[in-house]
Steps between C-alpha positions, in 0.01 A plus 500: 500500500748205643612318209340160435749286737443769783251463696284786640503659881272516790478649807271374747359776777394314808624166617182360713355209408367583142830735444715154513201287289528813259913429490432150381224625245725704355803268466246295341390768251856500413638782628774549722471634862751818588313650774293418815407755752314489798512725789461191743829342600344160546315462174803579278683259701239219423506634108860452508503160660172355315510643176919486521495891374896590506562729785610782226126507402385533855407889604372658810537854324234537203721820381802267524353223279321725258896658450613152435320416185229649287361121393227476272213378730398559850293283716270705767413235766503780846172568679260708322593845638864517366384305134452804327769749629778185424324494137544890464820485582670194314270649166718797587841300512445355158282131571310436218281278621398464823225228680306625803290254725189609551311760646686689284537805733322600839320766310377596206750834484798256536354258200464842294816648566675173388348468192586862438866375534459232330362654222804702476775266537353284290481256742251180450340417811273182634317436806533156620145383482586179371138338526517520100796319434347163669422208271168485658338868500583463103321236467224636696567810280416299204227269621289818600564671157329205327144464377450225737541770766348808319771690661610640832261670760656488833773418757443387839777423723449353898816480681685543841577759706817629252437880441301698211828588368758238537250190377163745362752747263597173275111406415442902436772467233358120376138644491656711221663229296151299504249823450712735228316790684654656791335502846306832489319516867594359876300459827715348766402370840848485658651490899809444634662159598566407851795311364833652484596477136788306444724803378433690827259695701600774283348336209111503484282353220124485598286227466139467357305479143523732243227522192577634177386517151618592184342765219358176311345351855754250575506470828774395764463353836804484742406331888851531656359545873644468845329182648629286228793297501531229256444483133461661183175454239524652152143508316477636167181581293417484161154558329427105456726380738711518859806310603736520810884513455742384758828702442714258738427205332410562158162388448164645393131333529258645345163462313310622195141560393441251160567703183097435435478666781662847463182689334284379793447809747775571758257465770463110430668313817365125406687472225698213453886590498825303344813480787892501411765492722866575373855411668780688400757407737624698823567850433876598463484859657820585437509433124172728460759790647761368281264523170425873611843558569593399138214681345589862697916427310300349178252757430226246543187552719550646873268645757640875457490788684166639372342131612678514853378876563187364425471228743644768816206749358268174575654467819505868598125507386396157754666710769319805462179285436516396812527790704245672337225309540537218277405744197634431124823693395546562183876409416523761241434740780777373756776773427365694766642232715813475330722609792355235732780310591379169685737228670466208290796190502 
């Protein structure tokens, strides 16, 4: 360990637009920056210039940079496809702790095989699902946990047309942190965008609505389908209660049945209700990333690589929903497609 003056190291692996955001997250966290790769000319050059990285810490090689330093952290911020295999290998090198963005992997074999690493090295892994860390889901967090609320029930989520995986795999993981119970079964109704994504025709995350539920019947709703473009509406469920959350700005509205109320059947719909609405500020994204950043160094609380496995299991189980007819899958039963590899940003 450095000594107390000495700050600790940090590579970061890709230098696109969250690569450099992760740089200044980082610095932030208080570590110190000795190595930014990216196989893109261009992007390390905008790194070096933006986030004034010192042209010593600038690679083009990963084997190069990895035989520079061993530092004590390692920031994942590549495509999907190459997040795992980079993990493997800087767990191998001697990082101790490592932070992937999410999906995790492009298949549930490459999510396994890292944590078998991992495991190993002793490395301590989290997933950048940073949903948790806001201000705002805590709160909502805590509202639904009340009496008032009588505790969570669902998750429904309408947004644009933004992928299953890159915008549906961070409400998978937050469906967790509200229910305490796993998602246990998926039906999917997904299709393929006529939009290029914004990585590269090579890059294809499908569109559509995905149902799931949990062993205790909490249920999750995701509508992330190709003929919308604009918004994003968060409604969360409790017995007594509902209330929407808007992550941009901070706010939730909401409204309760009267406490009077709460041993009146569930069918009643003319009840009288009692409406709140909260402000909390605009969300700070970046300092959500930060506060995971310092838990994963800290030992505090971190999505980890059993949660992040999780959420690509969800995904793999939408997909194969889908093409088979729309039936359940059982997520507990998706090792059988553990070798599907699919092309997610």
């Amino acid at each position: 360990m450095p000594s107390a003056d000495q700050k600790l190291t940090a590579f970061v692996i890709g230098a696109g637009r969250m690569g450099r955001q992760h740089i200044s997250n980082v610095r932030a966290a208080g570590l110190q920056v000795v190595g930014v790769f990216d196989k893109d000319p261009n992007k390390l050059e905008v790194a070096q210039k933006n986030q004034e990285v010192e042209s010593r810490f600038i690679f083009d090689d990963f084997k190069k940079m990895c035989d520079s330093a061993t530092p004590d952290l390692a920031l994942i911020a590549t495509t999907t496809p190459s997040h795992c295999d980079y993990g493997i290998r800087l767990s191998k090198n001697g990082v101790r702790f490592l932070m992937i963005e999410k999906p995790l992997g492009a298949s549930i074999l490459q999510c396994e095989d890292l944590a078998v690493q991992c495991e190993k090295a002793g490395t301590r892994v989290a997933v950048n699902h940073l949903f948790r860390y806001l201000p705002v889901i805590n709160k909502v967090n805590e509202l639904l946990r009340t009496d008032t609320f009588g505790g969570f029930t669902s998750l429904t989520v309408n947004g644009v047309n933004s992928g299953v995986a890159m915008m549906g795999s961070h409400f998978i993981d937050l469906f967790s942190f509200f229910s305490d119970s796993p998602l246990q079964a998926v039906s999917a109704w997904l299709e393929k965008s006529k939009e290029v994504n914004p990585r590269g025709e090579s890059y294809i995350d499908l569109a559509g609505l995905i149902f799931a539920q949990s062993a205790n019947g909490h249920r999750l709703i995701l509508d992330f389908p190709s003929d919308q473009g604009q918004g994003l509406e968060v409604l969360l469920c409790g017995r007594y209660g509902m209330l929407r959350c808007n992550l941009n700005d901070a706010t939730i509205s909401g409204y309760t049945r009267k406490e009077s109320d709460q041993s009146l059947p569930l069918s009643r719909s003319d009840l009288s209700k009692v409406s709140f609405s909260l402000n909390l500020g605009t969300t700070d994204w970046a300092a959500a990333s930060i506060t995971h950043l310092k838990n994963l160094i800290n030992g505090g609380a971190i999505v980890g690589v059993e949660s992040g496995t999780h959420v690509v299991k969800t995904l793999v189980a939408a997909h194969r929903s889908s093409e088979l007819g729309h039936i359940p899958i059982n997520i507990s039963e998706t090792g059988k497609f553990k070798l599907e590899t699919f092309p997610w940003a």
